[in-house]
Each structure stands twice: as C-alpha cells, then as structure tokens.
N, C-alpha and C positions, 0 to 999 in steps of 0.2 A: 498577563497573558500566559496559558501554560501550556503551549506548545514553542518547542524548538527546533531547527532543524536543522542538517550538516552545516555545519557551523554556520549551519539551518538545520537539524535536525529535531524531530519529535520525540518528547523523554516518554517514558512509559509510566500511563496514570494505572495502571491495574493494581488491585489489592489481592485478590485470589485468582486462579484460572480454575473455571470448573471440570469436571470430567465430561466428557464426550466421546461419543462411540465414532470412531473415524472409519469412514464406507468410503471405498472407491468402487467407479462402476466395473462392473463384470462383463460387459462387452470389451468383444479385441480393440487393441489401441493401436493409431496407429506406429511406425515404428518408433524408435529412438523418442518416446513421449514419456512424461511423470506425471503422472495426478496427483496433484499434494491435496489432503483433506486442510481446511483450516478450521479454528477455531479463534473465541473471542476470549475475552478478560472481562473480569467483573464487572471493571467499569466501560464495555461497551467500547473503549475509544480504540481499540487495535485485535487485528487478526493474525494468528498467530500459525505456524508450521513446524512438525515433530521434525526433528532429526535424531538418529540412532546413530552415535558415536563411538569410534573405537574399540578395542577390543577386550573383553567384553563388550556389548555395546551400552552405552549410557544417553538414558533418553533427556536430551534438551529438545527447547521450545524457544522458536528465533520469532521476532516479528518482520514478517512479510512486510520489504518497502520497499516503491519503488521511485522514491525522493532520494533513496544513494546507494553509491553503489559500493560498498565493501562491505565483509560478511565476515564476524569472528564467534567463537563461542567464549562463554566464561570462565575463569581460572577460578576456583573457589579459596585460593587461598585471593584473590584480590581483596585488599584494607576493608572494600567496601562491603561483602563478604564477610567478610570477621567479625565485622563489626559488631554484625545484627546477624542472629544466630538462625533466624527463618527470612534473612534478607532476599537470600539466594534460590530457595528451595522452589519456590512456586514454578519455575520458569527453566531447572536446572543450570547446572554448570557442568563441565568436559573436565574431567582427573586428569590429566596426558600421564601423568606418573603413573597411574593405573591401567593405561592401556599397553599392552604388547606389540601393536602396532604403528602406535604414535610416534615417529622420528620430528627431532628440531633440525631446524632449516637454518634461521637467521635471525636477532633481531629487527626490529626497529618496524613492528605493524604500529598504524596510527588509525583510527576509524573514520576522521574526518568529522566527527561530531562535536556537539556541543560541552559533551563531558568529557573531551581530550582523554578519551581512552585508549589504552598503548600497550603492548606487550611483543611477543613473538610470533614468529609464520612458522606451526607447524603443519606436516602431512599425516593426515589418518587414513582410513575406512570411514566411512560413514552409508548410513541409510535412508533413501527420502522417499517418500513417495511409496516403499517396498522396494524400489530400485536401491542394490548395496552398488558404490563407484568406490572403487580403492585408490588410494594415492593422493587424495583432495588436499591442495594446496589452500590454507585458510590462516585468519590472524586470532590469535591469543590475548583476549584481554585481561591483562592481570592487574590495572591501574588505573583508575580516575582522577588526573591531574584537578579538573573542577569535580568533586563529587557534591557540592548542591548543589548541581544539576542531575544529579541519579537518585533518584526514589524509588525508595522499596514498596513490593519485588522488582527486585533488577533483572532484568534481561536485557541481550544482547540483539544485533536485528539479521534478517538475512536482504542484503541491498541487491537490486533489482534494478536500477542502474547500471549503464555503461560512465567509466570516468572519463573524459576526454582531457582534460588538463596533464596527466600524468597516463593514460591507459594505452601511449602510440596513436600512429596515424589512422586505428581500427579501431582505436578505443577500447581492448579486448587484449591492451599487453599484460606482462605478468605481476598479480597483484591476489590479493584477496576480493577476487570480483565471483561470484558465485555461476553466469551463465557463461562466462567461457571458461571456465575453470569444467564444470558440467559435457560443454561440449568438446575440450580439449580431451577428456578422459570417454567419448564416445558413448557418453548417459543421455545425449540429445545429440540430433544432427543440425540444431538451427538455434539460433539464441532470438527466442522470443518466450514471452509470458502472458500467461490472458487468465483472466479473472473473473468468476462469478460472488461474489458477495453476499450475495443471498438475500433473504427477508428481513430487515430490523428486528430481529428475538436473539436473547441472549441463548438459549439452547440449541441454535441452528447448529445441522449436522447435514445440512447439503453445499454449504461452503467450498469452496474450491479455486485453487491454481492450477492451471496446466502449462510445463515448462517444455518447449522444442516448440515443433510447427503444426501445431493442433490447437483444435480451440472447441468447446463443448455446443454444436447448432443449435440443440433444443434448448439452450437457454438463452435468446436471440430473439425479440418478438420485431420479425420484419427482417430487414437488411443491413446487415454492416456498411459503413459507411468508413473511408479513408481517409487521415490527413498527414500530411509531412510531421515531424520532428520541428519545433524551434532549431537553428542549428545548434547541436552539443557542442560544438569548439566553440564557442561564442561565451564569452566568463558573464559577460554584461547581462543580455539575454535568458541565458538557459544555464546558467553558474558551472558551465564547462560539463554540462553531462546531460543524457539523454531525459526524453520522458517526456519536455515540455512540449504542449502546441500551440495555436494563438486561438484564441477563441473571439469574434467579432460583434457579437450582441448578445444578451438577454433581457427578457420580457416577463414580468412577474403579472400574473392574471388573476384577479379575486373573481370568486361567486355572483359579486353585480357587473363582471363584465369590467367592471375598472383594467386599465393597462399601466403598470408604469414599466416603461424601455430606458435602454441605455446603449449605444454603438461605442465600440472600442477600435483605435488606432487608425489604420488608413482603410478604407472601404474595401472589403473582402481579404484584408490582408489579417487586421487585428491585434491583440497584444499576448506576449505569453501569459499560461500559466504551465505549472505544476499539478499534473494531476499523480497524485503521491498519498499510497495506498497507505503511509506511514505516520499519515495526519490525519486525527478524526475532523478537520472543523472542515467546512467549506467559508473558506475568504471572500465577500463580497465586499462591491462597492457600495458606500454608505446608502444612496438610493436605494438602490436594489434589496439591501438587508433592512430598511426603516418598514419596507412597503410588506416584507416578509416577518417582520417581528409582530409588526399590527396586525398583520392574520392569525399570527398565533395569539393574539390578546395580548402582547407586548406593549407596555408604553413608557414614557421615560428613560432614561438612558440604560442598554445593555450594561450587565453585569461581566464585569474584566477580570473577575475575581474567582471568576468561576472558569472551568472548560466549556461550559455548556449554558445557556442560556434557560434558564427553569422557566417551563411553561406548564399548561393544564392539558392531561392525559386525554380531554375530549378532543384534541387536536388531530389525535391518533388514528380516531376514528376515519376511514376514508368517507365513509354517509355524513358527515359532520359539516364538512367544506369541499369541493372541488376546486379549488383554486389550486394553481401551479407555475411552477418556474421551467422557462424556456432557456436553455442555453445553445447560439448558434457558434457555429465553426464552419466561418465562410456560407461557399456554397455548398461545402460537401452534405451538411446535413446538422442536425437540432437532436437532442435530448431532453427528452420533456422529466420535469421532477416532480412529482404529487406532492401537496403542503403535508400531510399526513406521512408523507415517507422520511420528512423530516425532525419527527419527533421519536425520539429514542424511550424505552421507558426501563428505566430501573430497578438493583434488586428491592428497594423498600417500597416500591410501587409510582414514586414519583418519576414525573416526566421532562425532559430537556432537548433542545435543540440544538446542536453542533454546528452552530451558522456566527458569525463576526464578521463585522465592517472595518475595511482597510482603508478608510479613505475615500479616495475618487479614483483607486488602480484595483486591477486583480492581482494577484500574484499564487495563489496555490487551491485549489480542488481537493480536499481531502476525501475520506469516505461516505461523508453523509453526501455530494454527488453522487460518489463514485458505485454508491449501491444501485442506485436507479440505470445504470449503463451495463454493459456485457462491454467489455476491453479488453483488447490486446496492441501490450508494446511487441511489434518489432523491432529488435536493436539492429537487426542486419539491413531492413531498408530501411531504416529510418524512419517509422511513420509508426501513427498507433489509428486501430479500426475499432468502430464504436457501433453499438446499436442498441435500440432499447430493450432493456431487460425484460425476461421471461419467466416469472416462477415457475419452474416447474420441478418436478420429480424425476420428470425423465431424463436420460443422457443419452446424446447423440455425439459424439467425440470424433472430430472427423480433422484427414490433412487440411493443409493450407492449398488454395490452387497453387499449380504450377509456379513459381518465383513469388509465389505470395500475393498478399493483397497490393495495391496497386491505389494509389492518393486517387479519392474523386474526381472529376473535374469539376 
C-alpha cells in the first residue's frame, strides 16, 4: 500500500510540480480571510500551497492536509537532502541561516508522521495567500529517523488539523499547528478551512483554500449541509484530533439500475471516517469497491502495488457510464460521486483510480471523494459542512452566518 499517515500519515508520490499561474479572486473578501491558490504534483495524488519564507523571502511548497495537524518547512541541509542533489528542489526548502528574520525558539519539533521527522521551532515572516503574518511560530525539519518512508521530492505538509492529545482543552495550545498559530497573529479571526478542489486535470488553476470564516458560494451546487466532528479527544475513534465524521451508508448505482448498499454502525449514528485532503485514495469497504472496480472494467484482484488502480481512459468520459456512488451522513444529507469523476488521467496518457478496499470498515476519504464535495472544517464548532460541488469559474467569497454553520438535524 502506498499511502501513510501520521503515524498515519501520507508520504508524497510526486516526481515534478508543474508551474501554474496562481489567481486569487479580485472581489473584496471578507475580513480577517486568505485564499491560498493550490496546485497539484505530477502524479495527481496531492495539492499543494506556496508559502513565501523569511527574509528575503524564499518560496516553499507545503502539502495542504487535513489528516494532521502540525506544519514545519525543510532544512536543506537535512541527510535526506544531501543525499540526492534535486531531492529537495521541486518542493523547496527554508535557509533559516539565510534569513535576517529567522530567530530559534527551542528544540525538540516532532511532526508526528510516519517518517519521524524532527528538528527545531523557529519564528519567521512568512507569506500565504499575499497575506505577510510576522512572528509565525513553526517546526524545523532537519531529520528523518525512517527515511524509506521519504521519497523524492520531498516535501514537507502544512497540517489542517487541530491536535487534541497534546494541543490543551481547546486543542489550539502552543505547537506547530498552522490555524491557531494564523489566528493568534490576527491573519484570520476564526480557525476554519474550506476547500474547493476543482476539476480532475493536472493543470487546474482554479483550485483553492479559504483559511478563517469564509467559504467560496459559487462553488456550492445547492445547500451546505452540517455534521458534528467525531469527537477529537477520543484516541480510539478520531486518533485525538479533528476532521473526522461518521458517515452511515453508501449505495453504488450502475447504468442497469443495479444497487449494491451497505449501512454503517448504529442507525443514524454511523462510523468514523477521515476525510483528509492529504490522502489521495478513497478507503472503501470491500463491497462497495468490488461493485465500483467492475464499473470501471475491473476484474480480479486490485492491484496493492500500485497507488492507483489502472484502468481504461473511456471511463473518463461522463457520456460513457452514469453510474455513481452515494455516500450518506446520517440525516443531514448525501454526496453523490459520478464513476467518471473517479478516474484520474496521467502525464503519459494512461488512466487510474485512487479507490482501495479495507475490508468490511471505512476508515479515511481521501481526495478522490473529496473532489466531488465543496467542504469546510470548522475547528471552533466542531463540525464540517458539505455540499455538492459546483464547477465554476466564478467566485462568490462570502462570511460564515452569524456563529457559523450549525449540525443539520
């Protein structure tokens, strides 16, 4: 299998990053908001976000996740680094010795991942979004205790999680956490994230994060819908940190009308998952993925060897098949996935599916769901709001109501 993640985390498969033109919209925003542009990696499996570093500024490239929650940049002198002379470059790394701004804090960052990566907590400047925030507390990675688990290019992530095992009763204490860090320095007034993903093409350039209490309308086809948070203090359930929800059913539908379903946990209650921008695969249960592998012309055992399950590029096509996957969360409301949204296609032309069977559990939503949804974590109520995706070109960038969205009933 080749994805990881905080001690679950997801290693990064990219080989190149291409260049892209990063637009943010030119209407007013509301206050205290960032629009980060994103972009992807050659290999399709992660989106990525510029940060402009210290002083001078030096441009890194973190991958947007929000499977965990700490955020360091790279030290280029780390082993792994040296080692391989364009290991580093695709993705940059942070000089601190180079910047006139850079002050060290303290040892002892740890990232919480698979590649026991570790070094120090300094403070820079930095730029996101065109927003410059001075003073940003962050971690130093200069070591990979496991380095086969780091493949080149390396890069480093920015986590979109709250930590609840170690972050205080608010989950928002002091650490290398990126939204209260953010909103501690007055760059947002609310620690929430929301996400447009855009279209499956590796040249997408209307990609987007919005960081504070805004979220983009016009890419929203209908109504947001609300759910609670698995609870984050809970290690069992939601591995001590935000983002998870329970999801209660889904219903995979082919072209003759065939149904196969599946119900999860206690009737309207459900089981977690992970919906975690920092995973390309979507986890299903073995049902649910046999019935979704034969629509794409799948037969015989999935390939484990691979990230992606290789399929035929006529899949792509949306005129090809209507068949699609239902996924419920409770009563509040469904997200429908077109079978054709789940085929990715590559730079040599050939085409793959970022779908794998766990079993008879869910456990994480990567981005092949998460393209098909418009989503926002709030980390301050607790809940994340969902609705069906809208391509569009246009931006509507508006507040959150009053105290925010509010769980469906």
């Amino acid at each position: 299998m080749f994805e990881f993640k905080r001690v679950s985390l997801a290693f990064l498969t990219a080989s190149t990053l291409p260049v892209f033109a990063l637009t943010t919209a030119t209407s007013k925003l509301p206050t205290s908001t960032i629009v980060v542009p994103l972009t992807r990696n050659v290999g399709l499996s992660a989106y990525y976000a510029e940060f402009q570093v210290g002083t001078p500024p030096q441009k890194v490239l973190l991958k947007v996740d929000t499977g965990s929650p700490r955020y360091a940049f790279l030290d280029p002198r780390n082993p792994s680094c040296v080692s391989g002379s364009t290991a580093c470059t695709t993705f940059g790394t942070f000089d601190n010795l180079t910047s006139s701004t850079c002050r060290y804090v303290e040892s002892g960052f740890q990232d919480a991942l698979v590649d026991y990566g570790s070094g120090d907590y300094l403070r820079d400047t930095f730029k996101l979004g065109g927003v410059s925030v001075e003073d940003m507390f962050f971690g130093y990675t200069s070591f990979f205790a496991f380095s086969s688990h780091v493949y080149p290019p390396i890069s480093t992530i920015a986590g979109l999680s709250l930590e609840c095992q170690f972050g205080g009763p608010g989950c928002d204490g002091k650490g290398a956490y990126l939204l209260p860090e953010l909103k501690n320095a007055s760059a947002i007034d609310y620690m929430s994230v929301s996400f447009y993903l855009g279209p499956d093409e590796a040249n997408i350039t209307s990609a987007q994060m919005i960081l504070g209490g805004a979220y983009d309308k016009a890419k929203v086809d209908g109504e947001l819908f609300t759910v609670n948070m698995v609870d984050p203090r809970d290690a069992e359930l939601a591995n001590s940190q935000t983002n998870s929800v329970n999801v209660t059913a889904m219903e995979f539908v082919s072209d003759g009308g065939n149904r196969t379903s599946e119900t999860y946990g206690e009737k309207n209650v459900g089981v977690p998952v992970l919906l975690d921008t920092g995973v390309a695969s979507w986890y299903m249960t073995k049902l649910i993925f046999n019935a979704v592998f034969a629509a794409l012309g799948g037969s015989g055992e999935p390939n484990r060897a691979s990230p992606y399950q290789p399929v035929d590029c006529k899949y792509r096509d949306s005129s090809y098949s209507k068949s699609y996957l239902s996924v419920q969360f409770g009563t509040a409301g469904a997200i429908k996935v077109p079978l054709n949204s789940l085929v990715t296609k590559f730079a040599d032309g050939t085409c793959g599916s970022f779908i794998y069977a766990r079993g008879d559990t869910l456990s994480t939503f990567g981005v092949a769901f998460l393209r098909s949804a418009y989503i926002i974590y709030d980390q301050e109520n607790l809940c994340v709001s969902l609705g069906q995706v809208k391509h569009s070109n246009k931006t509507e960038v508006v507040a959150f109501p009053k105290g925010g969205f509010k769980p469906s009933p």
